[in-house]
C-alpha positions in Angstrom: 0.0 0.0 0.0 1.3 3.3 -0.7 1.7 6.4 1.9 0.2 9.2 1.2 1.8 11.9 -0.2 1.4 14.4 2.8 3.7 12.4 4.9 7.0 14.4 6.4 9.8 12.9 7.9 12.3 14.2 10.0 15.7 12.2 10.4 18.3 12.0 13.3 16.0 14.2 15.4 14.1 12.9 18.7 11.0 14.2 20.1 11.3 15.9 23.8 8.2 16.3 24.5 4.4 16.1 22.9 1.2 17.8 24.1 -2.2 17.3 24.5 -2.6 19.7 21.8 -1.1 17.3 19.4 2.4 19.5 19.1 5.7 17.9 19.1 8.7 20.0 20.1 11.9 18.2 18.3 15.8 18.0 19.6 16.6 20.5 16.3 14.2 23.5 17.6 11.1 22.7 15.6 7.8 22.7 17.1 5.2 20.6 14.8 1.9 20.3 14.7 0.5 16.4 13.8 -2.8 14.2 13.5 -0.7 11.2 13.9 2.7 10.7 15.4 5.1 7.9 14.6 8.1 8.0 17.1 10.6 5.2 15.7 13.2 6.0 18.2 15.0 2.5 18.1 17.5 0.8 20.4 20.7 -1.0 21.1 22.2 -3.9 22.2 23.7 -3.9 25.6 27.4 -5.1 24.9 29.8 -7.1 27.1 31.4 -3.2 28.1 28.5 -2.5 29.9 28.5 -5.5 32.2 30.3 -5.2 35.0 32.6 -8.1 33.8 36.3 -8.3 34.7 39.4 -9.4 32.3 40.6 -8.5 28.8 38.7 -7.4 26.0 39.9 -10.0 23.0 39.1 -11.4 19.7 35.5 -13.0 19.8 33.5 -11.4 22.3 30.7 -9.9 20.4 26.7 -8.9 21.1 23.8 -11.6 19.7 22.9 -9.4 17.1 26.3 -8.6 15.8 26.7 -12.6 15.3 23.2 -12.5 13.7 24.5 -9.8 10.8 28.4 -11.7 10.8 26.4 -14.9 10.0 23.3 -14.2 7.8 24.6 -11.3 6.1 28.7 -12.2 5.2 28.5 -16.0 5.7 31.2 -15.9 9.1 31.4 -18.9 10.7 32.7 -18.3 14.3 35.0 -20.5 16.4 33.7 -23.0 18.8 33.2 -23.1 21.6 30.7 -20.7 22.0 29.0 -19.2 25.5 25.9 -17.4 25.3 25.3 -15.0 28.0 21.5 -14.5 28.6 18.7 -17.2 27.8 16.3 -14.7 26.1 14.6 -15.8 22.8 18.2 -14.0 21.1 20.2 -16.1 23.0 18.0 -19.0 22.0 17.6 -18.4 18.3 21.9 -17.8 18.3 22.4 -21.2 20.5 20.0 -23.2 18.0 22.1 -21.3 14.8 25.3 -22.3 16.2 24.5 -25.6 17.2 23.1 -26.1 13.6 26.7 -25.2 12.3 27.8 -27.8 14.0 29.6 -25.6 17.3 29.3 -26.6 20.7 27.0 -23.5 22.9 26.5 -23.2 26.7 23.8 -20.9 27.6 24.4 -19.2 30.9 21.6 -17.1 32.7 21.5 -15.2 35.7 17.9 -15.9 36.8 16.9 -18.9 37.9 15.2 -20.2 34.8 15.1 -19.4 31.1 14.3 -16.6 30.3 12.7 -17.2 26.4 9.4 -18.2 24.9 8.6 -22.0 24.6 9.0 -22.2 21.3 13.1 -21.3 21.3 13.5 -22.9 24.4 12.5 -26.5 22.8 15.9 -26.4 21.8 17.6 -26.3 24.5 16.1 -30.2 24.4 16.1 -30.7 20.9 19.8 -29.9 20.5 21.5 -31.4 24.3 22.2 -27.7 24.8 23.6 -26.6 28.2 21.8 -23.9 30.2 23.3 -22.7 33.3 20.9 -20.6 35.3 22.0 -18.8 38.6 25.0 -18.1 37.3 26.9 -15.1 35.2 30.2 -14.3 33.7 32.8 -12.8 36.3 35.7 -12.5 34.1 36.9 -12.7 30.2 40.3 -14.5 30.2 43.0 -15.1 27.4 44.8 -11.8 24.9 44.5 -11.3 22.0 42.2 -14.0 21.6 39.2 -15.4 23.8 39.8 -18.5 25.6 37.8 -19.0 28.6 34.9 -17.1 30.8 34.8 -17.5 34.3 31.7 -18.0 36.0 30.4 -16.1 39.3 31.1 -19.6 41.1 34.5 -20.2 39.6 34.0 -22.7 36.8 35.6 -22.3 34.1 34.1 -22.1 30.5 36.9 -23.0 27.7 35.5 -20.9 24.7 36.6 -19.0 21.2 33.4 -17.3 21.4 30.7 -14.9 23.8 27.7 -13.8 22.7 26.2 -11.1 25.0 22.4 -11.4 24.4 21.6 -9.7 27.8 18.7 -6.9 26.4 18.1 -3.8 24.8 18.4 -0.4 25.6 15.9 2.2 23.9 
């Protein structure tokens, strides 16, 4: 269906604040007057800097979605094997992708139980994936490359790969 033709955009600008009078004052100085507002103000992962994660910063420690474009979009095939950090349906879709590929995964989640809908937790089953719950990621180890995590509790993950698939910031 096509959009009408009395449709205006406004690009790398945010709304601060909107009115019961139907007026949106924008982050450039413009104050606009609108019948419908479509605020398409996106988001971003949260990446392993934000956690409050000890250790080195090497070679194959990326965010879910950065895997998810390095796969699907340029064919990468990343070294086993891999820990996912967080049990959301990301971190289930990315464990089921990589365990397709043929790489060894261990999910690791801080609550106490998975965290995705049924549907990508089947296959945690279906594929004889690990999921440690209770339990986060205390320290990256191993420069230039990746080479183990360290759990909260002190057992150690061998791994080429970390996927941080903890959320989304708006």
């Amino acid at each position: 269906e096509n959009l009408p033709e009395d449709i205006s955009f406004s690009l790398n600008t945010t709304v601060l604040k909107v009115t019961s009078e139907k007026t949106a004052n924008l982050s450039d100085g413009r104050q606009i007057k609108f019948d419908q507002l479509i605020w398409a103000a996106g988001c971003r992962e949260i990446s392993a800097g934000a956690l409050p994660i000890a250790g080195t910063r090497p070679k194959g420690v990326y965010t879910a979605g950065q895997m998810q474009a390095l796969i699907n979009l340029h064919n990468y095939k990343p070294e086993g094997p891999v820990v996912i950090l967080g049990s959301g349906d990301i971190g289930l879709i990315m464990a089921k992708q990589l365990t397709e590929m043929g790489l060894p995964v261990t999910l690791v989640e801080k609550k106490t139980a998975c965290g995705g809908l049924s549907r990508n937790r089947s296959c945690l089953k279906e594929y004889s994936i690990p999921l440690l719950c209770d339990a986060t990621i205390a320290e990256v180890c191993g420069y230039p490359d990746l080479e183990a995590v360290v759990l909260t509790d002190g057992k150690v993950l061998p791994c080429k790969t970390l996927l941080i698939a903890v959320g989304l910031v708006p």
